[in-house]
FIMI-807579 format. One line per field, with one value per residue (C-alpha): x, y, z; residue in three letters. Coordinates in nm, 3 decimals, padded with zeros to 5 digits. Each point is the difference from the previous one (the first is absolute). Layout:
<pts>
xx <- (X|...)
yy <- (Y|...)
zz <- (Z|...)
resn <- (ALA|...)
</pts>
This chain:
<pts>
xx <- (00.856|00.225|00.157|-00.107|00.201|-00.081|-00.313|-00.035|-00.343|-00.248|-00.372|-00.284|-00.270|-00.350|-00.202|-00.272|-00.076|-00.047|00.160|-00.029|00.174|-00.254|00.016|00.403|-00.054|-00.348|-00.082|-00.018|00.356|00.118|00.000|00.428|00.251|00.264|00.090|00.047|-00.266|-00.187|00.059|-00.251|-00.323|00.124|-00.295|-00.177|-00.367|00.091|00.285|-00.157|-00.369|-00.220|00.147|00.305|00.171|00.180|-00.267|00.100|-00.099|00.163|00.308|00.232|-00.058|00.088|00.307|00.201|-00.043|00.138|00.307|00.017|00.189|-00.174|-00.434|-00.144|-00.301|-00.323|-00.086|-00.044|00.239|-00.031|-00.290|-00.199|00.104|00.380|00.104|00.302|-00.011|-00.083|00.352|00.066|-00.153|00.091|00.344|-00.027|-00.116|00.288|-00.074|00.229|-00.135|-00.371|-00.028|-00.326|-00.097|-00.115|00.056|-00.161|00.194|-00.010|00.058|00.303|00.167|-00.082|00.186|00.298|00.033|-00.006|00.200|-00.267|00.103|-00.320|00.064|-00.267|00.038|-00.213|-00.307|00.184|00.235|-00.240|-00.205|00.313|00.078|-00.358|-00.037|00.146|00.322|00.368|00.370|00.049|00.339|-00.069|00.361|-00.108|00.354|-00.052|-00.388|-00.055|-00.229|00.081|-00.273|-00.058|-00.349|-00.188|00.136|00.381|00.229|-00.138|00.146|-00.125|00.171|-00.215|-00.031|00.081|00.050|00.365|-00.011|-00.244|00.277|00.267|-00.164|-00.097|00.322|00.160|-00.289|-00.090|-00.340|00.009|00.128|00.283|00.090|00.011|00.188|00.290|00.004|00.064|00.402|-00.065|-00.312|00.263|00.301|-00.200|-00.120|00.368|00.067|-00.346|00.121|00.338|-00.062|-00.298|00.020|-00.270)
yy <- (00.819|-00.138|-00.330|-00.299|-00.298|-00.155|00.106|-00.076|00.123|-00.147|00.026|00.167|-00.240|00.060|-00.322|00.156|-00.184|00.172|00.351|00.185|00.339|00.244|-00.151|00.020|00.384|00.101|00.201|00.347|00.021|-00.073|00.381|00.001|-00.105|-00.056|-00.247|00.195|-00.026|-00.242|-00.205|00.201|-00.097|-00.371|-00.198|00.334|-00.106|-00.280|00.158|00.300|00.068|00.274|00.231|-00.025|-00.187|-00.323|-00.299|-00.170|-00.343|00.026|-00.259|00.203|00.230|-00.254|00.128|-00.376|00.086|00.327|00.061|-00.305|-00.060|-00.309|00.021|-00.356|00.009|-00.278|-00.142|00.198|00.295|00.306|-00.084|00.228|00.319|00.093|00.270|00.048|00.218|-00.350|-00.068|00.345|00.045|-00.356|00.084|00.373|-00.141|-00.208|-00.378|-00.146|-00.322|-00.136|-00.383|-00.186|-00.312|00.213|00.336|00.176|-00.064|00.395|00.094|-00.190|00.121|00.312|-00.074|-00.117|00.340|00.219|-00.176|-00.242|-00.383|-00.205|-00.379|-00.239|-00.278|-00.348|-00.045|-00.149|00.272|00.278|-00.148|-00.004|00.357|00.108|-00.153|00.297|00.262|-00.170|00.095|-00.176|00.073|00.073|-00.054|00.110|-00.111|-00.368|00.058|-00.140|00.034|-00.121|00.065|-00.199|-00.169|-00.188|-00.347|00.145|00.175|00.027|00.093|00.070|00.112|00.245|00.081|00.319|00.116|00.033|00.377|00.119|-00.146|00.185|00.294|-00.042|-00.122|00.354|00.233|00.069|00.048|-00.065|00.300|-00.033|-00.321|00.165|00.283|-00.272|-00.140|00.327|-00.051|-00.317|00.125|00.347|-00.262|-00.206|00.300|00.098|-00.297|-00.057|00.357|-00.049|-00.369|00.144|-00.112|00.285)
zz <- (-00.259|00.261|-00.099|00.158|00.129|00.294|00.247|00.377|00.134|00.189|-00.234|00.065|-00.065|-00.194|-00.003|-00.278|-00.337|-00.302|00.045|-00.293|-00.048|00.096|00.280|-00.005|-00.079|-00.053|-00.293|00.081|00.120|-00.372|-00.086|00.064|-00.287|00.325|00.219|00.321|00.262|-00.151|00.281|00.271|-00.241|-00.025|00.077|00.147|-00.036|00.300|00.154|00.104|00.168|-00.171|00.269|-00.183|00.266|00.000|00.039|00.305|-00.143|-00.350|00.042|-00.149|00.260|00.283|00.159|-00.086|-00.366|00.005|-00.210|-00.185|-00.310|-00.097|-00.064|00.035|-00.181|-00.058|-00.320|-00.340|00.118|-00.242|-00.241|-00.155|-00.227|-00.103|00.213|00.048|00.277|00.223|-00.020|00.092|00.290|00.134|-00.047|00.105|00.339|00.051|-00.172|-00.201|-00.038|-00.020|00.053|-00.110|-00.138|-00.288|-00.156|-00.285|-00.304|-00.106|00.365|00.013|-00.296|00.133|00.312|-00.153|-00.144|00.291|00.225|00.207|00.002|-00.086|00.151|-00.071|00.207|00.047|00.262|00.287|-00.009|-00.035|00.254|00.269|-00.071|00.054|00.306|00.155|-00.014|-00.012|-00.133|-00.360|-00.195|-00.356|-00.226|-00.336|-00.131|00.091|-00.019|00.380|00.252|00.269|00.370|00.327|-00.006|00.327|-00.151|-00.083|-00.235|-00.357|-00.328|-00.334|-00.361|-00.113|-00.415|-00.151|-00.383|-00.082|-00.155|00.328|00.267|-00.150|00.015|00.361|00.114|-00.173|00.098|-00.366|-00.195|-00.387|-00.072|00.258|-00.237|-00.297|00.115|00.125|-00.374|-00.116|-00.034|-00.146|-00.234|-00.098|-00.063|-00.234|-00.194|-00.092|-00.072|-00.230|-00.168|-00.053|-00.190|-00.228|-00.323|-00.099)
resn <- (UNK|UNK|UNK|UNK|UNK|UNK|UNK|UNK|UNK|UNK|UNK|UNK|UNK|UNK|UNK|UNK|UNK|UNK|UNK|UNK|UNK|UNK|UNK|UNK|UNK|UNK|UNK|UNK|UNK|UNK|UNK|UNK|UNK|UNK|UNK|UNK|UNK|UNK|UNK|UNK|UNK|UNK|UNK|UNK|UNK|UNK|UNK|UNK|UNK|UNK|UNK|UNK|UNK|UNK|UNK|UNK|UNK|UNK|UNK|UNK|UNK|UNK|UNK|UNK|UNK|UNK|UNK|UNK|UNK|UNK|UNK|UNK|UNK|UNK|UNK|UNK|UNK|UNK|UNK|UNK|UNK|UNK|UNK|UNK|UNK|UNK|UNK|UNK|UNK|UNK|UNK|UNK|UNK|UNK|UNK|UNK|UNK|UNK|UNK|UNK|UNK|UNK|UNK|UNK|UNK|UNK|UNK|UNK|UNK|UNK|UNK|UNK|UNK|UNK|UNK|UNK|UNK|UNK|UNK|UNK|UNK|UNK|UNK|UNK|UNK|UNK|UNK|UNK|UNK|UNK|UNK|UNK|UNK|UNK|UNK|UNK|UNK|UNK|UNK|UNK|UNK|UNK|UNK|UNK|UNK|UNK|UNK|UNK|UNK|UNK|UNK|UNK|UNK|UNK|UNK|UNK|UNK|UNK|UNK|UNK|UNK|UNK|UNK|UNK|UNK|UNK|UNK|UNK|UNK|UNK|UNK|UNK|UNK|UNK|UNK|UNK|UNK|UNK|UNK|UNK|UNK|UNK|UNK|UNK|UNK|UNK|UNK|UNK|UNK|UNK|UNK|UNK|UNK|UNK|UNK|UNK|UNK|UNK)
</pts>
């Protein structure tokens, strides 16, 4: 994963409610036990026409949403079953943030595994950033974001679990953490052998 600090992007915005993760990556594309190209069956069922090409009135598809960092998404982001290839494909497309007022709990976690910053943020906010596409600054180190709405400058400090912001902020999974230990976790054995009264 690549580590994540800071973000400048301007969002791509999808004012639907309720998007579970079939919709996020439907089903029959879960075959694959890798990331990579994940991203070209994100949201396929609306992104593309049965022709197989790209639906003209999807919004992702709207040339001002095109390569986006940051997915602005309605209500109840990520319901639905665990998949983790949702996060996947999000992030194999290019997000690295979704913002919502809310996001599925499992979702979420799964997120903050693979590298995709899940913001939740309050109504007002959510409501600003929906109104259309705009450049927000994400700092996950101060855990800002910071965007120009119609009535000014607004800021909000976003919450994020200790152990998942390290990770992002290095680029690491779980594993990745427990592989850093491993000096630490090797030291502590000799030192656990070499006082063993046993």
């Amino acid at each position: 994963m690549k580590p994540f600090d800071s973000i400048r992007s301007h969002t791509a915005v999808l004012p639907r409610t309720d998007v579970d993760t079939d919709q996020i990556i439907p089903a029959r594309f879960l075959t694959t036990t890798t990331r990579e190209g994940l991203g070209e069956s994100l949201f396929a069922d609306w992104r593309y026409a049965p022709d197989g090409q790209p639906n003209p009135e999807f919004e992702l598809n709207q040339p001002v949403h095109q390569s986006a960092l940051v997915l602005v998404a309605g209500r109840n982001f990520g319901c639905g079953s665990s998949r983790e290839h949702a996060p996947w494909s999000l992030v194999d497309y290019g997000f690295r943030v979704v913002i919502s007022t809310e996001i599925a709990d499992i979702f979420r976690s799964n997120s903050l595994k693979n590298g995709l910053l899940p913001i939740v943020v309050p109504d007002a906010i959510a409501q600003a950033l929906l109104k259309g596409s705009c450049q927000v600054e994400i700092d996950l180190q101060s855990q800002h974001l910071r965007f120009d709405s119609a009535t000014g400058p607004i800021e909000f400090h976003f919450e994020i679990d200790g152990f998942a912001k390290h990770c992002l902020l290095n680029g690491i999974d779980q594993l990745g953490f427990l592989l850093e230990q491993k000096p630490a976790i090797e030291a502590f054995e000799k030192t656990a052998h070499g006082t063993s009264t046993i």
